[in-house]
C-alpha positions in Angstrom: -130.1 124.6 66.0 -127.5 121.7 66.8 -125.7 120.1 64.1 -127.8 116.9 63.9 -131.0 118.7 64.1 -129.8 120.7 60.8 -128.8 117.0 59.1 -132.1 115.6 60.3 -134.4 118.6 58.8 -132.3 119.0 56.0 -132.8 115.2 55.0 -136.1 115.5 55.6 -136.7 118.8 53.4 -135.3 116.5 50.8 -136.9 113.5 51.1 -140.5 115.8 50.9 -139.5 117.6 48.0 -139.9 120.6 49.9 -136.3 122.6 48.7 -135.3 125.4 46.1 -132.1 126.8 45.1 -131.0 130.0 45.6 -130.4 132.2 42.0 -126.8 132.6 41.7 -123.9 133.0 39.1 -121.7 130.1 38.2 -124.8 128.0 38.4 -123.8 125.0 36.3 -120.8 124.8 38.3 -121.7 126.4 41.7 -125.1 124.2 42.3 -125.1 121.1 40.2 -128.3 119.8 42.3 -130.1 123.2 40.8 -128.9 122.1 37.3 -129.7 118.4 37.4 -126.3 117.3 37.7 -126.7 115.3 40.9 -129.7 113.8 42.3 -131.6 114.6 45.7 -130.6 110.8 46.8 -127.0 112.3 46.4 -127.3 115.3 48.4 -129.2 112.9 50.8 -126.0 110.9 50.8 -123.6 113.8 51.2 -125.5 115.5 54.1 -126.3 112.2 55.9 -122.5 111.5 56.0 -121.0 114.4 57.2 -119.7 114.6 60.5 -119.6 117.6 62.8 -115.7 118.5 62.4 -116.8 119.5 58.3 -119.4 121.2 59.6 -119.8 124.8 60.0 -123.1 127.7 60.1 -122.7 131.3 59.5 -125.2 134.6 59.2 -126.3 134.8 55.6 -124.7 137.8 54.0 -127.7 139.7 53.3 -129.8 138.7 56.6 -128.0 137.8 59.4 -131.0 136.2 61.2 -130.4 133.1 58.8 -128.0 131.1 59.4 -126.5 129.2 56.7 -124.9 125.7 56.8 -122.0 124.1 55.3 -121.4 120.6 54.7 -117.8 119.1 53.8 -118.4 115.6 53.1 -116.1 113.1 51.6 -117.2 111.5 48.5 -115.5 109.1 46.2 -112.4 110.8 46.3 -113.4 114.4 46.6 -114.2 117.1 48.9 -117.9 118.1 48.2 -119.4 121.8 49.3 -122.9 121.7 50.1 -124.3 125.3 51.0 -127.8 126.4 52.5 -130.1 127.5 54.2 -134.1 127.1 56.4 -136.7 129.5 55.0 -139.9 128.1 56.0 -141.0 125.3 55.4 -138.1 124.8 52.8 -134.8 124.2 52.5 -132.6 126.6 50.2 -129.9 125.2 48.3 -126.6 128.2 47.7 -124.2 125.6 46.5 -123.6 121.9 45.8 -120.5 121.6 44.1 -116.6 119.6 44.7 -114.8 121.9 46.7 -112.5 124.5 45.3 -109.0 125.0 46.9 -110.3 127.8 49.0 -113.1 126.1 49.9 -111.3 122.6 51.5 -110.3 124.2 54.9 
């Protein structure tokens, strides 16, 4: 899938309400969409303004026939980390969080 087909069905995931998130550790500080933290306008907002260079898709760990998308957008003076994945007909949230150090290149 090309990068703005991901943006384009990823924004649309969110604007139907049709998205989860992914059970993880860390979770108030990993995913603060999953913990109420930021709104689904926001995430809109972040995906809808990243461009292709802070973009970047990878297998998922434990299924490599899913690939999983990264977003880097600049937001008000930080480097956000947006983290997911397709699973029909949804969209799975990993991570929405301000970048760690590790996480900025």
């Amino acid at each position: 899938m090309r990068f703005r087909d991901v943006k384009r069905r990823a924004i649309h995931c969110l604007t139907e309400g049709a998205y989860d998130h992914q059970t993880r550790g860390n979770i108030d500080v990993k995913n603060l969409f999953a913990t109420g933290q930021v709104s689904e306008a926001w995430v809109i907002d972040l995906i809808g303004g990243t461009s292709s260079e802070h973009y970047q898709c990878s297998p998922h760990h434990q299924d490599s026939s899913i690939d999983v998308h990264i977003f880097k957008p600049w937001r008000l003076g930080q480097r956000w980390y947006v983290k997911f994945f397709f699973l029909e007909p949804d969209i799975i949230f990993i991570s929405v969080h301000i970048c760690t150090a590790g996480e900025r290149s």
